[in-house]
N, C-alpha and C positions, 0 to 999 in steps of 0.2 A: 158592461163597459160604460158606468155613468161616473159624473163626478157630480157628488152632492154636497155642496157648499153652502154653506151661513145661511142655514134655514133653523127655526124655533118653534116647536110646539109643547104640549105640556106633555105627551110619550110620546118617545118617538123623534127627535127633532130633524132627522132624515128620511126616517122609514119607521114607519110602526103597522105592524103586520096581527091579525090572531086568527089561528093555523084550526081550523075545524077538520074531525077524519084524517085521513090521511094524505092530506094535501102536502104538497113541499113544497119550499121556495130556496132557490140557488143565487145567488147574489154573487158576480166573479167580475174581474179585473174592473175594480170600483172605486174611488177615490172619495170619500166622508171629511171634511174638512171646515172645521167651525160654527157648527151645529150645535145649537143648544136645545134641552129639554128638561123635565124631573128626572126621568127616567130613560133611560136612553138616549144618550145625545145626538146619538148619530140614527143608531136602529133598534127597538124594543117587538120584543115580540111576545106572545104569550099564547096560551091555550084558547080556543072561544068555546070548545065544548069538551067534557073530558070522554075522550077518546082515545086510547091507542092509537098509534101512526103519526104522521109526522113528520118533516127532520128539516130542519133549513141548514146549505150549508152557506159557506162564506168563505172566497176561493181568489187567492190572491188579491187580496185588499189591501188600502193604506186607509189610518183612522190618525187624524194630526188636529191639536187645539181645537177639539171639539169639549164640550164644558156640559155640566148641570147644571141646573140654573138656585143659584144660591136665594137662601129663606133672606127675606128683610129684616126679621131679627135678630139673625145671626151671620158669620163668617165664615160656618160649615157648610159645604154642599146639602141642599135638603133632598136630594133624589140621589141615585146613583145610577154609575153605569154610560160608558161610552159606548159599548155594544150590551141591553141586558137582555135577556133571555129568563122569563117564566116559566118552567114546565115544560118545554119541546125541549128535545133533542136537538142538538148544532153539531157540526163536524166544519172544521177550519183544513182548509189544507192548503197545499201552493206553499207563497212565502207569503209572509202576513205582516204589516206591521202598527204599534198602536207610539205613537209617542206627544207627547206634550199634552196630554186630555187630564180635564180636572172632575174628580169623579168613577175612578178606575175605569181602568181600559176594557175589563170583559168582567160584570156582573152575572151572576146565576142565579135563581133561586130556582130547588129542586129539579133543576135541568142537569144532564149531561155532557157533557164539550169534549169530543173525541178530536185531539189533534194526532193522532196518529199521520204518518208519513207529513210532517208539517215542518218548518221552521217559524216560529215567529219571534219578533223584537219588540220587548215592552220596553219602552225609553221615557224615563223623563217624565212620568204619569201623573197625579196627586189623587190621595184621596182620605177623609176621616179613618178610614180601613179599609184595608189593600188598596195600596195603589194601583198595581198591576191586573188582580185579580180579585176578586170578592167572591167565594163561594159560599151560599146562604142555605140553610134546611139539609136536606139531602143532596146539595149539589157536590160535581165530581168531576173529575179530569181523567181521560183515558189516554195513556201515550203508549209507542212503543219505540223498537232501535232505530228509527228512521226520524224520531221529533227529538227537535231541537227548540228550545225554548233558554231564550236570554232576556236576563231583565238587569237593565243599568239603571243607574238613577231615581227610581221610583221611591214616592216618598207619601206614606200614609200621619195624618196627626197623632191616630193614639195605637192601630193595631197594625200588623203585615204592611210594610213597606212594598213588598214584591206579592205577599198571595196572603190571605187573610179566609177564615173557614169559620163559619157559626155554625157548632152543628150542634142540637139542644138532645141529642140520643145519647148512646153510653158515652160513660166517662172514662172508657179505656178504647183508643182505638186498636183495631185489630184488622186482620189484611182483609175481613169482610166488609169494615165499614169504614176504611180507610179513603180519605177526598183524593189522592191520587191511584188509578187502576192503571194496567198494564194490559194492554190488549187483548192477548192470550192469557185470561186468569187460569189456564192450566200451570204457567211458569212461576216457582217460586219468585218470593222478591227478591229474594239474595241473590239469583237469576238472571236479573233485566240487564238489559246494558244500556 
């Protein structure tokens, strides 16, 4: 129950966490609101030692005009990520919302973001690629019949307006190595609802 407001650092400009063992951190009914950083405006987290275990979640939030903090040579965001997450595992659930943030609203690199039983609302986002979402390396999305996920308004300059995915493995995807998963991977995708 905090509200973290118009704070700047260079990660992190709300929260920057790095999760060693199996530590967790749960972040609920939290209000992030104009916070700047490179890389996470609001909240960056990342691994400090590779370890299995893990998981931070983030549980009825709002994330509103929080920003990157733009290069001086240029007019692209140089960081990204209003929430990014390095390598842990995240689960979002509750209702969630990200709107007006410059720099996508939830960055990944090789992390996982299980929003199962969730709703969230990307509105109104910006970013070089994905405005909404930016999945990087092996990152990935797991939903199931219960997530709801709307994106209005988001507006990337060159790639995914709404979800954007760099993934530098095969060049065919397949339901293995597909950025969005379904909870139960025993259910085909023709399947999901």
């Amino acid at each position: 129950n905090c509200q973290v407001l118009g704070n700047t650092a260079l990660n992190g400009g709300g929260l920057s966490a790095s999760l060693s063992g199996t530590l967790n951190m749960t972040i609920t009914n939290s209000t992030f609101n104009s916070n700047k950083a490179q890389n996470g405006a609001a909240i960056e987290t990342s691994l400090f030692t590779i370890v299995d275990g893990g998981l931070i979640e983030i549980v009825n939030c709002s994330f509103s005009s929080n920003s990157v903090n733009y290069s001086s040579s240029s007019t692209y965001p140089a960081g990204v990520g209003t929430v990014y997450i390095n390598g842990v595992p995240v689960r979002f659930s509750g209702l969630l919302s990200f709107d007006h943030n410059v720099g996508t609203g939830v960055a990944l690199t090789g992390a996982e973001a299980d929003f199962s039983q969730c709703t969230v609302l990307f509105e109104s986002n910006e970013a070089l690629n994905g405005g909404a979402v930016a999945l990087l390396g092996a990152a990935s999305i797991v939903v199931d019949d219960q997530t709801v996920m709307q994106f209005h308004n988001n507006y990337a300059s060159i790639f995914g307006g709404a979800i954007y995915n760099l993934y530098l493995g095969a060049n065919i995807y397949t339901y293995a190595n597909c950025f969005i998963h379904y909870s139960n991977y025993l259910i085909d995708p023709v399947d999901w609802n």
